[in-house]
Backbone bond lengths (Angstrom), bond angles and torsions (degrees), N, CA, C in turn:
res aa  C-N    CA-C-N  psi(-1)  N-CA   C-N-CA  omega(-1)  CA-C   N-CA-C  phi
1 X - - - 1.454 - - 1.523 111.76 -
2 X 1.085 131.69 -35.08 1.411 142.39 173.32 1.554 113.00 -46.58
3 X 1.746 96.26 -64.36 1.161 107.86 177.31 1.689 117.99 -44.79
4 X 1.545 110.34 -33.61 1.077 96.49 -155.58 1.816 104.21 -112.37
5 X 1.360 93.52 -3.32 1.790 94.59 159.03 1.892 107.77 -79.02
6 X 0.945 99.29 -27.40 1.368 99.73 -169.67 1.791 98.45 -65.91
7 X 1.390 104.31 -65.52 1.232 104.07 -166.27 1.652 126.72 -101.03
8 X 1.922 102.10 -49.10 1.505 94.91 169.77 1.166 141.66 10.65
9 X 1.344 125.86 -115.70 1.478 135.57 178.18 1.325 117.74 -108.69
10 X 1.025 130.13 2.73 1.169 152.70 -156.69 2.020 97.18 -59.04
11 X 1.169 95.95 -67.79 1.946 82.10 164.81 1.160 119.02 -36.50
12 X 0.965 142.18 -41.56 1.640 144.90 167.37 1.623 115.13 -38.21
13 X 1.681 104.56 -48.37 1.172 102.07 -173.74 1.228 128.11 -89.24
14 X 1.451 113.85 145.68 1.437 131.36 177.41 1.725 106.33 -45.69
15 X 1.363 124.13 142.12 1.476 131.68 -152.91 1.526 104.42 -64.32
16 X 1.812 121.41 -34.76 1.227 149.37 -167.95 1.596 104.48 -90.34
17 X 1.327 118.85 -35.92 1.940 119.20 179.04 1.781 113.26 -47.71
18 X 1.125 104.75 112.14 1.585 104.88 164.53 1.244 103.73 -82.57
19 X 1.881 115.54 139.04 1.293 115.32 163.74 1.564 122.52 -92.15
20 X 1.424 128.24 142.99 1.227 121.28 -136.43 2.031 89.45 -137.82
21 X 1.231 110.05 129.93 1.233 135.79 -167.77 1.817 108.31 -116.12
22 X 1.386 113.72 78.69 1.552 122.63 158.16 1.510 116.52 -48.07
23 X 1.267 110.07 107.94 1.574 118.09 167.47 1.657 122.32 -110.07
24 X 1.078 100.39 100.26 1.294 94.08 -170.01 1.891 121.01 -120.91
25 X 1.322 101.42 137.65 1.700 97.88 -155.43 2.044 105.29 -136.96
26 X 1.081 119.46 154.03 1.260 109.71 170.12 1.889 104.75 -133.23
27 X 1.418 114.35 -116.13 1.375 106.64 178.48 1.674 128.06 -38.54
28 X 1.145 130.71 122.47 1.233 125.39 169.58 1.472 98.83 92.46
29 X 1.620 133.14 -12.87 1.366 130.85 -160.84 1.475 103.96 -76.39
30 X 1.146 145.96 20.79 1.213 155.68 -165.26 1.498 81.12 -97.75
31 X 1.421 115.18 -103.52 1.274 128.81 173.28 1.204 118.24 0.53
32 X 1.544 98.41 -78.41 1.588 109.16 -174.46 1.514 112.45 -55.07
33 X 1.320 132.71 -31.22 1.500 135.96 146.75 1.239 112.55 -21.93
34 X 1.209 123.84 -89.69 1.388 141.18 175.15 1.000 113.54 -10.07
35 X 1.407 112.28 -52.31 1.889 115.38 -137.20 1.871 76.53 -103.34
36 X 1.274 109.19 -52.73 1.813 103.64 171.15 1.149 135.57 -18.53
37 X 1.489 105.54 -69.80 1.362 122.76 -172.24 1.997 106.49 -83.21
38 X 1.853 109.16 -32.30 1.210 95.44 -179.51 1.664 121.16 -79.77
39 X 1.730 107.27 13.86 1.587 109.14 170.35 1.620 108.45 -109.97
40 X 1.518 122.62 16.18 1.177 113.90 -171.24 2.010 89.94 -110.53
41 X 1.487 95.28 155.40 1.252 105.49 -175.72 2.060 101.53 -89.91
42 X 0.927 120.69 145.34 1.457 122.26 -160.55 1.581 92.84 -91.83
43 X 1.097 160.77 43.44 1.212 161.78 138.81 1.541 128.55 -103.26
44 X 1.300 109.61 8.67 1.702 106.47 -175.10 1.278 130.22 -76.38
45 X 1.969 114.70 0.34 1.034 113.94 154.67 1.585 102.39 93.34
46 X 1.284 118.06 -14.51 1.600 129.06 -176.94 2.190 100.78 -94.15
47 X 1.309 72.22 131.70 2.216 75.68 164.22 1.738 98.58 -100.06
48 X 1.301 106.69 143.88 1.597 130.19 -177.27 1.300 106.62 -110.78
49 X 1.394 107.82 130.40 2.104 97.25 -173.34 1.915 76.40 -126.65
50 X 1.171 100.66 127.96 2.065 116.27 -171.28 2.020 91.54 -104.62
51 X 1.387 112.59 83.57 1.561 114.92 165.96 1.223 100.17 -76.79
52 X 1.354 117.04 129.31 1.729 119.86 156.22 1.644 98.80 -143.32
53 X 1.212 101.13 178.30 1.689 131.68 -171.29 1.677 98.85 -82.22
54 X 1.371 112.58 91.58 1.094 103.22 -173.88 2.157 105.23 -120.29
55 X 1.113 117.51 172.21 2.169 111.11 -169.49 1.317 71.09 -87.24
56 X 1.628 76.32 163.96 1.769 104.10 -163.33 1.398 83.20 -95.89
57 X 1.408 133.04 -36.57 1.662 133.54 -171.42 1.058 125.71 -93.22
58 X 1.800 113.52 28.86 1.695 111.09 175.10 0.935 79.95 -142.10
59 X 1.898 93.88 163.30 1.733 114.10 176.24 1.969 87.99 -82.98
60 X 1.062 105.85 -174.07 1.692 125.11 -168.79 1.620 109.15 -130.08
61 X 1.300 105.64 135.97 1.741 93.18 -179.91 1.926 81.58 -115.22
62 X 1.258 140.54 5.23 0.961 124.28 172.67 1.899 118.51 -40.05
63 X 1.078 128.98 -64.70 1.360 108.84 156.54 1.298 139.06 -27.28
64 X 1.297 113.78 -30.97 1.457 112.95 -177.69 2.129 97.58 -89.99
65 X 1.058 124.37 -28.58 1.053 149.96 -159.29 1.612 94.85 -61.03
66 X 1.952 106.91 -77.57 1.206 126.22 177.63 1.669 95.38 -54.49
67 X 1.444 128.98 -80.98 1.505 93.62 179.36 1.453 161.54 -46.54
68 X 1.165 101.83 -9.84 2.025 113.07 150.27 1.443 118.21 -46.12
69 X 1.812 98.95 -35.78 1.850 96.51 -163.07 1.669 102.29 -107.00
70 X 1.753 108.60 13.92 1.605 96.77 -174.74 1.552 102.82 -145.58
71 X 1.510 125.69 148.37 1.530 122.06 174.13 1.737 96.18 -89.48
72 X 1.204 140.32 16.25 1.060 142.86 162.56 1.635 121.24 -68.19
73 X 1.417 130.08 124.31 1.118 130.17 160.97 1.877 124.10 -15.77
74 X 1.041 138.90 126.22 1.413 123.58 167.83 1.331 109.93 -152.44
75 X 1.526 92.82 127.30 1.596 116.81 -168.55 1.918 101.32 -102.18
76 X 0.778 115.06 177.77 1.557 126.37 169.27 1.647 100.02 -134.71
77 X 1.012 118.02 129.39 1.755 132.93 -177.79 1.159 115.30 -86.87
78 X 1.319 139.59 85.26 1.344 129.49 159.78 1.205 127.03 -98.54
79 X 1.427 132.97 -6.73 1.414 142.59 167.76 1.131 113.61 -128.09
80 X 1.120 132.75 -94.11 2.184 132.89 -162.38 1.371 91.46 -140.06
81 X 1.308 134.31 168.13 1.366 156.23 156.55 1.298 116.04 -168.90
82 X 1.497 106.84 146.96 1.592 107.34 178.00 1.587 105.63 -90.24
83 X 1.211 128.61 157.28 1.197 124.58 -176.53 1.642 121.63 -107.46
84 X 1.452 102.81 133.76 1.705 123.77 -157.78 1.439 95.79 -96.06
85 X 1.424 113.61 151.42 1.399 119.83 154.93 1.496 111.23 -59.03
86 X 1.299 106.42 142.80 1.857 113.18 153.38 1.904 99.20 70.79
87 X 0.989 111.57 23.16 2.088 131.75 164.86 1.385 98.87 -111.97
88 X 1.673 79.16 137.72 1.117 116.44 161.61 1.538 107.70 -98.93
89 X 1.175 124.74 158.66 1.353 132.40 169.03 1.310 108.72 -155.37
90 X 1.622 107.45 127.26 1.588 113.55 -177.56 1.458 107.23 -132.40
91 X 1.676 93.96 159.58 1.937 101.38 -155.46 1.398 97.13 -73.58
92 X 1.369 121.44 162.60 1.357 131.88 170.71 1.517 117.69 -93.95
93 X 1.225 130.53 132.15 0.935 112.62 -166.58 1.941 124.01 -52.01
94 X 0.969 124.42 -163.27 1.793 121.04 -176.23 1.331 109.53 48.93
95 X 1.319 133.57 -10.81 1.452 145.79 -156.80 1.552 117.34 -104.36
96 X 1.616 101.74 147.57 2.071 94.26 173.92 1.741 71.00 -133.71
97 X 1.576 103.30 154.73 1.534 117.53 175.03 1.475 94.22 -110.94
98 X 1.612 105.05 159.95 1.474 134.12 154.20 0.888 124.77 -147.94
99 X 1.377 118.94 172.38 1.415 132.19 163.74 1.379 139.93 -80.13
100 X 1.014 135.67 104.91 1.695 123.36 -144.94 1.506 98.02 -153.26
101 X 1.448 110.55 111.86 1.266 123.44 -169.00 1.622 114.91 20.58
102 X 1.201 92.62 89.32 1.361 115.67 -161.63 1.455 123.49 3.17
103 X 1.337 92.19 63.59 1.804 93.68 168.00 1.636 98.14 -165.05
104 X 1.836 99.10 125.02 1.645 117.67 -175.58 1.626 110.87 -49.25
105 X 1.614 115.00 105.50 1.104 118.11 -173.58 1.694 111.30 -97.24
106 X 1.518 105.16 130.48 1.941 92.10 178.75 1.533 99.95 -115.85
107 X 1.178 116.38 135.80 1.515 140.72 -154.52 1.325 93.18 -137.75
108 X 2.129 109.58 150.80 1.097 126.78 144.88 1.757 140.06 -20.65
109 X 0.910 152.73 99.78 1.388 137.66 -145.95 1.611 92.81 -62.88
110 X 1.421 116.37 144.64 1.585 113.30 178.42 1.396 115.50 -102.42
111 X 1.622 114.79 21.65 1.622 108.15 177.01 1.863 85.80 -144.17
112 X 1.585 90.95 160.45 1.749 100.02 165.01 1.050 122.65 -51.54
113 X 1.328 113.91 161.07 1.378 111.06 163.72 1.206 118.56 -69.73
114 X 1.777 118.93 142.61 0.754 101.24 175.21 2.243 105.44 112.86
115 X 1.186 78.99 -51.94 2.128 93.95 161.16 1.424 113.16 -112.19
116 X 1.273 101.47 30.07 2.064 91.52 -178.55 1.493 104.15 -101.05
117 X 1.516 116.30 149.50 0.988 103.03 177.78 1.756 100.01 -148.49
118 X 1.577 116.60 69.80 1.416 153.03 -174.73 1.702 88.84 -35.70
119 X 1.153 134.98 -64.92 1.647 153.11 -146.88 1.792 85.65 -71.16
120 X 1.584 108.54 -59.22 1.496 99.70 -166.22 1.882 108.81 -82.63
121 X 1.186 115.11 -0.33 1.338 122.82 -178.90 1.572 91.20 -75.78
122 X 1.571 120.02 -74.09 1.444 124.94 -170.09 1.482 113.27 -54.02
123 X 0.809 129.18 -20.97 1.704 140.36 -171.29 1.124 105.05 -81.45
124 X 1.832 119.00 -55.31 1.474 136.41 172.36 1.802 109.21 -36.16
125 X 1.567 86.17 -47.53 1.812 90.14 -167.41 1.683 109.43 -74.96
126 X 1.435 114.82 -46.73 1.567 125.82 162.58 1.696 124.99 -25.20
127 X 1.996 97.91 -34.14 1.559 103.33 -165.28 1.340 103.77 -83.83
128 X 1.873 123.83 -16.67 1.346 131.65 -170.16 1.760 93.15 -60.76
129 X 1.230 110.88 -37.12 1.799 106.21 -178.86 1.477 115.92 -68.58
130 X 0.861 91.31 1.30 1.942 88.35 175.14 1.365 117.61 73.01
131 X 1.266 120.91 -123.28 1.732 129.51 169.77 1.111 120.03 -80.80
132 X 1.826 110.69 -6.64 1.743 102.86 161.08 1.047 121.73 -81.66
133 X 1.534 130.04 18.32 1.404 118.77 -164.59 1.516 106.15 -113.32
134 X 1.099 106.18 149.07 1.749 117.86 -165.70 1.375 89.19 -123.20
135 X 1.651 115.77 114.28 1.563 91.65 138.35 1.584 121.13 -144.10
136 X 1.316 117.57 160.16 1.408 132.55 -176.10 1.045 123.59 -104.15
137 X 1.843 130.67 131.59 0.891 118.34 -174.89 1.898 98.54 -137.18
138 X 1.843 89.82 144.77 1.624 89.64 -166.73 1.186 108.14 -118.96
139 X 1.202 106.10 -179.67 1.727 109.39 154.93 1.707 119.28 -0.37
140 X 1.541 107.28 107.72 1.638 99.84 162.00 1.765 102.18 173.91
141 X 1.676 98.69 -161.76 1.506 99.60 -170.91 1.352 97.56 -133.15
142 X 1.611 123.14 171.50 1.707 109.20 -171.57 1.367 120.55 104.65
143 X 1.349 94.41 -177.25 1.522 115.37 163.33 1.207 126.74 -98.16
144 X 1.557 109.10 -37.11 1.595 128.43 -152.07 1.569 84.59 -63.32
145 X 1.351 95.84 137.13 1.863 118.44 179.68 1.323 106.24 112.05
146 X 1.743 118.48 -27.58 1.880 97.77 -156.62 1.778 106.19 -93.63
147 X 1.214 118.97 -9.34 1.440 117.68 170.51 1.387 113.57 -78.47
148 X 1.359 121.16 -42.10 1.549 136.05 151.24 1.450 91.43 -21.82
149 X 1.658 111.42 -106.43 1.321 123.51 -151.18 1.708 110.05 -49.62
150 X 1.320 126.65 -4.17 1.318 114.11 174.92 1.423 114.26 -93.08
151 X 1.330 117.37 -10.56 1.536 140.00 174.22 1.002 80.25 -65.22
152 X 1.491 121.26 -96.72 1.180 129.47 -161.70 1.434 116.90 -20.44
153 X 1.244 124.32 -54.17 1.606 142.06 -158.89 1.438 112.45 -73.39
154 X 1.341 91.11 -41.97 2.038 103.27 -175.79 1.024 81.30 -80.09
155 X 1.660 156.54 -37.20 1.905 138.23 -157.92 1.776 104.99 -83.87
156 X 1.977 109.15 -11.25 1.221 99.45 173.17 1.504 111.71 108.34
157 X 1.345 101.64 -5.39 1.595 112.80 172.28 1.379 121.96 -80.63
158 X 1.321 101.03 158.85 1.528 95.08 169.08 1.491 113.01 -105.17
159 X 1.532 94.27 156.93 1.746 135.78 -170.20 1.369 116.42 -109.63
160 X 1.610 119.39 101.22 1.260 108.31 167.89 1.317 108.52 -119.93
161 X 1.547 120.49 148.24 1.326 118.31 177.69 1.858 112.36 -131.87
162 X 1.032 111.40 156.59 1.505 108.48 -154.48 2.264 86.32 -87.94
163 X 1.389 92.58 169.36 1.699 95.15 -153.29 1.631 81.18 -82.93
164 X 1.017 107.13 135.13 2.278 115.69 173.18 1.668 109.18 -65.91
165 X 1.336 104.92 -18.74 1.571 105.17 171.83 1.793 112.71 -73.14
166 X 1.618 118.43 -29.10 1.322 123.69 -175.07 1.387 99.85 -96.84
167 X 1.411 133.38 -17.99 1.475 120.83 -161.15 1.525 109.98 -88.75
168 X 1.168 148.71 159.63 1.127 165.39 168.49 1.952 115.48 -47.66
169 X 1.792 91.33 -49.43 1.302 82.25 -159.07 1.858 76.47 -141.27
170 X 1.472 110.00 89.92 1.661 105.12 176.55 1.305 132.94 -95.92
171 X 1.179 110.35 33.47 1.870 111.15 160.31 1.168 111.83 -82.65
């Protein structure tokens, strides 16, 4: 990721564009959070929005969670925000995020429970950026993420996914 904030596409972008890194995780993605964000150096200049599978009927300490393992800013998203260098931003629970004139929007989930698929919603919106879009996918079970990450891939972005031999829960 360094490498590629540093250098990537970065000529492309407008002087003011933050580049923005989708992480998205379900079973076991707690963990795999942790160990993520606590090997990244907190200066890369990228905002991180952390979608996971979270109950629609509890509050979330996941924000407080990811900040133990990072000197990075971390917000939890439940309405609009503009997006900062070197933030994290994580979904609230009941919530799917997007991108909406450039500012991380958290919305009503738009399918039942049960058909949501939050990981490929945020990913979907990530691929509208073309070759600035980063996204990550961690620890979990499912599908949710792989229609995402092919958005992503056909718009020219890059795709990283954590190795299924280290993850917790690798389908």
């Amino acid at each position: 990721l360094k490498a590629w904030a540093m250098a990537g596409s970065k000529d492309s972008r407008s002087n003011d564009a933050i580049p923005i890194c989708g992480v998205g995780a379900s079973a076991g993605g707690v963990s795999a959070l942790k160990d993520f964000f606590a090997a990244l150096p907190a200066d890369l200049g990228l905002a991180f929005v952390v979608v996971m599978h979270l109950p629609d009927d509890q509050s979330s300490m996941l924000d407080e969670i990811v900040a133990r393992a990072t000197d990075m800013t971390v917000r939890q998203v439940d309405d609009q925000l503009r997006f900062e260098p070197d933030t994290v931003y994580v979904i609230a629970p009941d919530r799917e995020l997007v991108i909406e004139d450039g500012t991380l929007s958290a919305h009503p989930h738009s399918a039942e429970r049960g058909k949501r698929a939050p990981i490929d919603v945020f990913f979907r919106s990530i691929a509208d950026m073309g070759e600035d879009a980063i996204a990550v996918v961690l620890s979990g079970a499912g599908a949710d993420g792989s229609v995402g990450v092919r958005a992503v891939k056909e718009a020219g972005g890059l795709v990283l996914v954590q190795d299924p031999d280290e993850a917790e829960f690798p389908s």
